[in-house]
N, C-alpha and C positions, 0 to 999 in steps of 0.2 A: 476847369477842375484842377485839384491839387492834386501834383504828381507825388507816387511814393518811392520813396531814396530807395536805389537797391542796396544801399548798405546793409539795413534791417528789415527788409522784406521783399519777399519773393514775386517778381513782377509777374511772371508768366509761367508756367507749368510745358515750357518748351527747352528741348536738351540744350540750347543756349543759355536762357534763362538761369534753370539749375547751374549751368558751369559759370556763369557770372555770379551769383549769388555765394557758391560755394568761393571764388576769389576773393570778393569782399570780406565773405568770415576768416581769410587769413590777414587781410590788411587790417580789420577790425581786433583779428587776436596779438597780435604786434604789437598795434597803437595801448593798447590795454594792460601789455606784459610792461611796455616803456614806463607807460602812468603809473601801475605796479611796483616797479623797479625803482622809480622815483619818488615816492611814499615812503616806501622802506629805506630808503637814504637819508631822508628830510627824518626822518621816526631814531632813524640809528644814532644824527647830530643832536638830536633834542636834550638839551641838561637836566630841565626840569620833568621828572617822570611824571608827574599828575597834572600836565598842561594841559588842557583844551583842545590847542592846538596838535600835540602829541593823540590827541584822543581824535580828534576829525583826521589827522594822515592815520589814525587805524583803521578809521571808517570807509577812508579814501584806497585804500590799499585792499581792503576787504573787498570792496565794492567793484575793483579792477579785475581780483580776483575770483568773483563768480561770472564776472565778461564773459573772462576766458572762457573756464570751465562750462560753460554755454554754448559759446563758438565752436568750443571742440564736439561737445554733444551733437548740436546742429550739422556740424560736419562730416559727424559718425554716421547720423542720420541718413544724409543725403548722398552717401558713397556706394550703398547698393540700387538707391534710385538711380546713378549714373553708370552704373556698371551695367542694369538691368536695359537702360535705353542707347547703350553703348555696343549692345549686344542686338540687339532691336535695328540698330539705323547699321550693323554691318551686315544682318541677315537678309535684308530687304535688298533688292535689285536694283542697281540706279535705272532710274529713267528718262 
């Protein structure tokens, strides 16, 4: 069977799990801001304003740009999940 990346998806519903998942979405938001960052420089050299190519690094930069804004959503998301089972696994007793 095909395994699924934990880069985009959530393997296990275990405090592990969630704290790997939630790591990826920072390595993922990085790789995204760099791509981002590099659109907008290749966009900024362009001479010709009605190129093509000027118009796919807009699409390319755009397209970096809702990554992000996703990654951080997802991250927003998943920070009182790990605070709630962070609170969970210190109330409990070891055994």
């Amino acid at each position: 069977p095909r395994t699924r990346s934990p880069n985009y998806n959530l393997s296990g519903n275990s405090f592990a799990d969630i704290k790997k998942y939630e790591h990826y979405t920072r390595i993922n938001e990085g790789i995204h801001v760099l791509m981002a960052l590099l659109g907008l420089l290749v966009m900024y050299g362009e001479t010709d304003r009605y190129s093509i190519r000027g118009a796919f690094e807009f699409a390319a930069t755009a397209v970096n740009a809702y990554a992000v804004m996703l990654q951080r959503y997802n991250r927003a998301r998943i920070y009182p999940i790990l605070d709630k089972m962070e609170f969970r696994y210190e109330a409990e007793p070891e055994k």
